[in-house]
C-alpha positions, -999 to 999 in steps of 0.1 A, spaced: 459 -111 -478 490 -125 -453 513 -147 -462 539 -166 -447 569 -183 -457 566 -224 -471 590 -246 -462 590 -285 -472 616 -310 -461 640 -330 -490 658 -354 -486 698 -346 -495 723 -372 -486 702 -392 -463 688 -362 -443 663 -341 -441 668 -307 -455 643 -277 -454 639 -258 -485 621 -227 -496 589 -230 -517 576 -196 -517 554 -180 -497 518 -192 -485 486 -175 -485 463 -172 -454 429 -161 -455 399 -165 -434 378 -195 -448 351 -176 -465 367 -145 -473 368 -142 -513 329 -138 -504 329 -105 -490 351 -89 -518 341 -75 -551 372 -87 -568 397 -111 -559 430 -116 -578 456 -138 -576 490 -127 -581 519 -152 -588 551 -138 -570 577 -143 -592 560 -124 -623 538 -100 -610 508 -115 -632 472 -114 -618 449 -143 -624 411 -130 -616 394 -157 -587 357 -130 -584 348 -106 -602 316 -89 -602 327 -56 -622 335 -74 -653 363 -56 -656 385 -85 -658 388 -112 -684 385 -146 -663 416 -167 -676 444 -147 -689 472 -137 -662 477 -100 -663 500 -79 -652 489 -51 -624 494 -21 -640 483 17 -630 457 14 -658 446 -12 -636 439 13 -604 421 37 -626 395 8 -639 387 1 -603 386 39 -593 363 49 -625 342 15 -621 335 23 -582 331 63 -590 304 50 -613 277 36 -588 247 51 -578 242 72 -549 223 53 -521 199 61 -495 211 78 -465 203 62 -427 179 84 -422 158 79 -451 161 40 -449 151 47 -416 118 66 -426 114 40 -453 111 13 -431 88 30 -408 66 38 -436 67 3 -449 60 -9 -413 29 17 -412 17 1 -442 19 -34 -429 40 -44 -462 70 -67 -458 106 -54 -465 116 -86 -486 90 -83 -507 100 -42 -512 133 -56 -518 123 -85 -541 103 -58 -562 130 -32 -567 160 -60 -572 178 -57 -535 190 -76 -511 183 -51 -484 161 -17 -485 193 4 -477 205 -8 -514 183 16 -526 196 43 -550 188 80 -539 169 84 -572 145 58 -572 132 68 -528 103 93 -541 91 67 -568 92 38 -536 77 63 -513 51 77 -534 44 37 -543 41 31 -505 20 60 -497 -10 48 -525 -9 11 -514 -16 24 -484 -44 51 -491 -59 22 -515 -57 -5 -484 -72 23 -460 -100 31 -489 -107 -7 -490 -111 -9 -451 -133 26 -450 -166 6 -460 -164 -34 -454 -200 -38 -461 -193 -29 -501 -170 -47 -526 -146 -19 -534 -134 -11 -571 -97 1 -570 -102 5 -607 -127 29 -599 -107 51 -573 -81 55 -596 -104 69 -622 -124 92 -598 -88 104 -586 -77 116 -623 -107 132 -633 
């Protein structure tokens, strides 16, 4: 984040006199949203007061002070995450979603994301595979219209 230099004006023998405050953060309204972690560090002592934190890395009151221990949290805590689908297979994830006339929220809603490229790299077969039977059951459904079909009972003809 910028700062600049605050300034307020007191009053010293009948005249106005600027005088140093410290300095000023500017941010864009908003901002803390898109970050992971925001701290706020007090100037004079170096301490850190945690605003966000969605590690949990961080206790939420106490100031702290920034130490190198504190770098090596973050690095271990972000070398930590799962690896996530690439463009390509969102890409053919999507498509295959799209094929199967299924909606993308409710994909997303099922596997707890907010978007289908939040999906980690070891859960796509699992999805795909998911996708893949809904849609041979859906196609199996639409095969004969005149009879009430028994998913129940394609599942067991399939495993025997």
């Amino acid at each position: 984040m910028r700062s600049k230099q605050d300034f307020v004006l007191t009053d010293r023998n009948g005249k106005q006199v600027p005088q140093k405050v410290g300095l000023a953060p500017i941010q864009r309204d908003g901002f803390e949203y898109e970050m992971t972690v925001v701290l706020d560090i007090e100037q004079d002592r170096h301490l850190a007061t945690v605003s966000k934190d969605r590690t949990r890395l961080f206790s939420d009151s106490t100031p702290e002070p920034i130490t190198e221990q504190t770098g090596c949290q973050l690095v271990e805590w972000l070398e930590a995450g799962a690896n996530l689908i690439t463009i390509d297979e969102r890409n053919r994830l999507l498509a295959l979603l799209d094929d199967a006339e299924l909606s993308s929220i409710k994909f997303c809603e099922k596997y707890g994301l907010s978007h289908v490229s939040e999906l980690p790299q070891d859960t796509l077969n699992e999805a795909m595979d998911a996708i893949a039977e809904f849609r041979r059951k859906k196609q199996a459904m639409h095969a004969s219209p005149s009879e009430p079909v028994n998913l129940t009972q394609i599942e067991q003809k399939e495993a025997a």
